[in-house]
C-alpha positions as CSV (number, residue, x, y, z in Angstrom):
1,X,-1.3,-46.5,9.6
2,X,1.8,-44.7,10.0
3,X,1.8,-40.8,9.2
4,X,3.4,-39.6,5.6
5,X,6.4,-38.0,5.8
6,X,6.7,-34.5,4.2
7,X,10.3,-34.5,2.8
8,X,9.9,-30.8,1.5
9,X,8.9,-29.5,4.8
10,X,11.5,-31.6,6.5
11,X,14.0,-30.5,4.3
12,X,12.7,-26.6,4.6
13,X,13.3,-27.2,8.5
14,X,16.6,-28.8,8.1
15,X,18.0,-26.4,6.1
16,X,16.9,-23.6,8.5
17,X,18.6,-25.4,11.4
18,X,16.6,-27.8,13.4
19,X,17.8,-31.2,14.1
20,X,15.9,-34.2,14.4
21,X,13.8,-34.1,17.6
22,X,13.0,-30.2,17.1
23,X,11.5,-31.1,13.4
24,X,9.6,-34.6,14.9
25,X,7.9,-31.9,17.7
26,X,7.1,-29.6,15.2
27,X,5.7,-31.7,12.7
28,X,4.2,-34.3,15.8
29,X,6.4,-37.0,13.9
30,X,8.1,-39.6,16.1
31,X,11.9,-38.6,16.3
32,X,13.7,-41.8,14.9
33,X,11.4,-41.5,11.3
34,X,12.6,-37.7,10.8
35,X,16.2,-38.9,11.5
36,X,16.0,-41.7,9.3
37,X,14.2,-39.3,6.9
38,X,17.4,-36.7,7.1
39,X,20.0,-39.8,6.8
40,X,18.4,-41.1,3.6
41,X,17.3,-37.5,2.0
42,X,18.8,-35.0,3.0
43,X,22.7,-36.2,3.5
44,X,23.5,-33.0,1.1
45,X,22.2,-30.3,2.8
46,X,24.3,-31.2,5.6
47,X,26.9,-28.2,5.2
48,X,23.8,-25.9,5.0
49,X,22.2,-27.4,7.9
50,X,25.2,-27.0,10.0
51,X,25.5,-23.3,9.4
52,X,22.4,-22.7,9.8
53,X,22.7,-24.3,13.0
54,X,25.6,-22.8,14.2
55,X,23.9,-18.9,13.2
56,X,21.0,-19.8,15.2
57,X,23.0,-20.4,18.2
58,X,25.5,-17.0,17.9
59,X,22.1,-15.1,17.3
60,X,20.8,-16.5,20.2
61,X,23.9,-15.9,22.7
62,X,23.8,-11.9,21.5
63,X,19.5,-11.8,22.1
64,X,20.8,-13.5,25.3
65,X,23.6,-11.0,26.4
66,X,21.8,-8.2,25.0
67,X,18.5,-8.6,27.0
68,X,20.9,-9.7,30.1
69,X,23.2,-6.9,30.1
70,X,22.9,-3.8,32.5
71,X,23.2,0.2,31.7
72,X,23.6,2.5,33.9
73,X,21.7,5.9,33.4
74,X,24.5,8.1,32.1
75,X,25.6,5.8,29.6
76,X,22.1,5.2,28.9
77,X,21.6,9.2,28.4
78,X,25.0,9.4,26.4
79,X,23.7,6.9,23.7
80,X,20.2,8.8,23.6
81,X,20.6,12.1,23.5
82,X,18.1,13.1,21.3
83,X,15.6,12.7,23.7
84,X,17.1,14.9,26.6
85,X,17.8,18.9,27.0
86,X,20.5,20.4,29.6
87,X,18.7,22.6,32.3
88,X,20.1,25.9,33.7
89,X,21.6,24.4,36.3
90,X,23.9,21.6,34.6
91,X,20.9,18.8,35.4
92,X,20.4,16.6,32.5
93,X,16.4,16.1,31.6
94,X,13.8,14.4,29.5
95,X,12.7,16.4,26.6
96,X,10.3,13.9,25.5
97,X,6.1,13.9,26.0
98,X,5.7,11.7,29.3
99,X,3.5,9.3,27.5
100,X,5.8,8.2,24.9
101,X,8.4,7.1,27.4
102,X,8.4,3.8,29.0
103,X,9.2,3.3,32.9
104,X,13.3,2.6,33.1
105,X,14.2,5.3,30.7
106,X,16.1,7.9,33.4
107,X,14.0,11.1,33.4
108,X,16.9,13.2,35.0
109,X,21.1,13.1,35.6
110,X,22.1,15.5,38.2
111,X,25.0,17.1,37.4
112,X,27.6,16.0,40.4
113,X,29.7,19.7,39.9
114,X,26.9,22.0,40.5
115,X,27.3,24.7,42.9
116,X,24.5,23.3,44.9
117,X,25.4,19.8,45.4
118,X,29.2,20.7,46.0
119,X,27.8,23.2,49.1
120,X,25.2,20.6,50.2
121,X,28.4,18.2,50.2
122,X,30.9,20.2,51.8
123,X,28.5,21.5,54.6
124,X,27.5,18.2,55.7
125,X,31.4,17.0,55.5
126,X,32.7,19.5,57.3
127,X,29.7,20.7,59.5
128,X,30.3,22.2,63.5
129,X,28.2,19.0,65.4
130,X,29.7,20.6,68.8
131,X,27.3,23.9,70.1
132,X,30.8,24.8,71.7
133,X,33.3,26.9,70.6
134,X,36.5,25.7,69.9
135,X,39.6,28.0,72.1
């Protein structure tokens, strides 16, 4: 005995985007009897279904580049700045409880024109290597 075809829940899943195959696994429905299913039933939902189909996929490319694209931690601090203070010496730091923060959020920016790091930088650019004096 061949299983009954819901055409509600069919139609439900067709208007929300899926095709054919991706209702039959759902529904454990052999592929060819949703399709023949969608062909007689549902012929004027097609315009819906197509939409529907074609906002799944844009949603899907922006979840996509979204959880693929990279930030570096300045631009990262620059679009959360809520969460961090400005030290005395120019460094940027968390201002949030430890615990509430998860592991990649950047607990500190150095700030590159301190008075500090420009020494540290010009003494070990221009630093003597030679114990000799020069005539």
């Amino acid at each position: 005995m061949k299983p009954k075809i819901d055409k509600e829940v069919v139609k439900t899943l067709y208007i929300s985007g899926l095709n054919a195959p991706e209702i039959a696994k759902e529904l454990n429905l052999k592929s060819d009897s949703v399709k023949k299913c969608i062909e007689r039933n549902l012929e004027k939902y097609k315009i819906q279904h197509k939409r529907a189909r074609f906002k799944n996929k844009e949603v899907e490319k922006a979840i996509n580049y979204e959880a693929t694209k990279c930030m570096s931690d300045s631009t990262f601090i620059k679009r959360n700045p809520s969460i961090y203070r400005t030290a005395e010496n120019g460094d940027i730091v968390v201002n949030a409880p430890e615990e509430f923060l998860p592991w990649d959020v950047p607990r500190i920016l150095k700030n590159d024109n301190s008075k500090e790091l420009y020494e540290k930088r010009v003494t070990k650019k221009y630093r003597d290597v030679s114990d000799e004096p020069l005539n």
